[in-house]
C-alpha positions in Angstrom: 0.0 0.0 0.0 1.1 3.3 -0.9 1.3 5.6 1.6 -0.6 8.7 1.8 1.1 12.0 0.6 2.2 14.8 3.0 1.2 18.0 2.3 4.5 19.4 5.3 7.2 18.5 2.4 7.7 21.8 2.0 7.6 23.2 4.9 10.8 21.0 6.3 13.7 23.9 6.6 15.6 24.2 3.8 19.4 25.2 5.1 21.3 27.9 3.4 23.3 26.5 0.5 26.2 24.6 0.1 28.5 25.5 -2.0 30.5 22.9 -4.9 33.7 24.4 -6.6 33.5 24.5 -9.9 37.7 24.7 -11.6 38.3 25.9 -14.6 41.9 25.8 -16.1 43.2 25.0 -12.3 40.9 28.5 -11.0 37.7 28.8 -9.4 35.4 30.2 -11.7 32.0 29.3 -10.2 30.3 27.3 -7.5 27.5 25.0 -7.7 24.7 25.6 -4.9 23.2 22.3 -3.7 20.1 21.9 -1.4 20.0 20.4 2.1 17.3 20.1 4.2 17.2 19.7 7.8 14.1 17.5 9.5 12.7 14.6 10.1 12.5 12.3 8.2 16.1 12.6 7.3 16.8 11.9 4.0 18.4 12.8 0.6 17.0 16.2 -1.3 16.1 13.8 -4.8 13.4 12.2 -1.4 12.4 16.1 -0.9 11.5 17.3 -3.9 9.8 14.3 -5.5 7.1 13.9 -2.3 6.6 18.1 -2.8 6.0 17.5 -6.2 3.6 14.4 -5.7 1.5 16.6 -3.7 1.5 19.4 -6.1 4.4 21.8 -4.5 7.2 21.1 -6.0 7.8 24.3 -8.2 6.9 26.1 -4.8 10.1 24.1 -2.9 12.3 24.9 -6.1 11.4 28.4 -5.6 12.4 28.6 -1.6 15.8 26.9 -2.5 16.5 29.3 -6.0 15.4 32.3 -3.5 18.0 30.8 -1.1 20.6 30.3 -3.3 20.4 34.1 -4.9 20.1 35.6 -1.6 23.4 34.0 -0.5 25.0 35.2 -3.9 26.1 38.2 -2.6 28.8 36.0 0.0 30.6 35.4 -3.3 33.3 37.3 -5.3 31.5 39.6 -8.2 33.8 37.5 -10.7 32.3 34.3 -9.5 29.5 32.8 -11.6 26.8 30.6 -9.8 25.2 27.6 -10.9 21.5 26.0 -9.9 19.8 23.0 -11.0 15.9 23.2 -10.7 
């Protein structure tokens, strides 16, 4: 039996974002922001984001983790490019 969606998916707090180096011809050129979430259950964002979207919230959860990752944008050198995958 398949159980029932949660509509709190969302609401779990998404962390500020981590940041992955991106080299380029052996310098930093840009960082790649990853989501983590902190909450029970724990488990892997890919978990996150496909119960949101089962329940019809998932472009609302990429939207609080884009927001997230812009707002901490200004942390990073202005020659620094960032990256997102939604």
């Amino acid at each position: 039996m398949k159980r029932p969606a949660r509509r709190h998916a969302p609401a779990v707090r998404v962390s500020r974002p981590c940041w992955q180096i991106v080299i380029l011809m052996s310098s930093i050129n840009r960082f790649e922001s990853l989501c983590r979430f902190h909450g029970e259950p724990r488990r892997t964002p890919d978990l996150w984001f496909a119960e949101a979207a089962e329940v019809g919230l998932g472009v609302d959860l990429e939207i609080v983790f884009i927001e997230r990752a812009l707002e901490a944008l200004s942390t990073l050198r202005e020659d620094i490019r960032l990256s997102l995958n939604a």
